[in-house]
N, C-alpha and C positions, 0 to 999 in steps of 0.2 A: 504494500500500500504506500509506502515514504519512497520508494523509486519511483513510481505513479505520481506522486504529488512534485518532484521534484522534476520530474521530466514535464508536467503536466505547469509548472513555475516558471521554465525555463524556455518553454514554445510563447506562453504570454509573454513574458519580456520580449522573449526576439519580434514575436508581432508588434511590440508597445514601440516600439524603437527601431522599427520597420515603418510606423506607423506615419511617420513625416514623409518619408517618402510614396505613398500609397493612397488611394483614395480612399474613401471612409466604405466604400462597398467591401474594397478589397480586405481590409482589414475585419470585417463583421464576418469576411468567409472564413480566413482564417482563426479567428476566434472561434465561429460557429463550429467549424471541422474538429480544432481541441475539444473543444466541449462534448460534442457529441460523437468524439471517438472514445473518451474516455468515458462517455455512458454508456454505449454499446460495448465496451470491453468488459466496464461493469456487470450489465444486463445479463452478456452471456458467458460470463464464467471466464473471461479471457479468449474465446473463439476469432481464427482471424478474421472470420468472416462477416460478424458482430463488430469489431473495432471498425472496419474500413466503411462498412452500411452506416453506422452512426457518424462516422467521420464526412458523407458524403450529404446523409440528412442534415447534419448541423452546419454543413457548409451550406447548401443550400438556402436554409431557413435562417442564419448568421449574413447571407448577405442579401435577401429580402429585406429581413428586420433593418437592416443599413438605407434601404433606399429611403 
């Protein structure tokens, strides 16, 4: 769980400070993708196939919620 949260620390920052150079879309997918990769990884027990589905939903609906 503390590699999760620490890998899951470390994608924010680099988005946070990516984030100048990026439009606010850009940055709501990549937010949205962390987020919802690390729920789908949660969801299904660590499955790869769970991690990269949630990664793909949260990117999608992280860069709706941007516009």
């Amino acid at each position: 769980m503390n590699k999760i949260l620490i890998t899951l620390g470390t994608l924010v920052l680099a988005a946070s400070l990516a984030g100048a150079a990026c439009q606010r879309q850009d940055v709501g997918m990549v937010a949205g993708g962390v987020v919802g990769g690390a729920a789908g990884h949660e969801l299904t027990g660590g499955s790869a196939l769970g991690t990269v589905a949630g990664a793909v939903g949260g990117a999608y609906v992280g860069r709706e919620l941007a516009r």
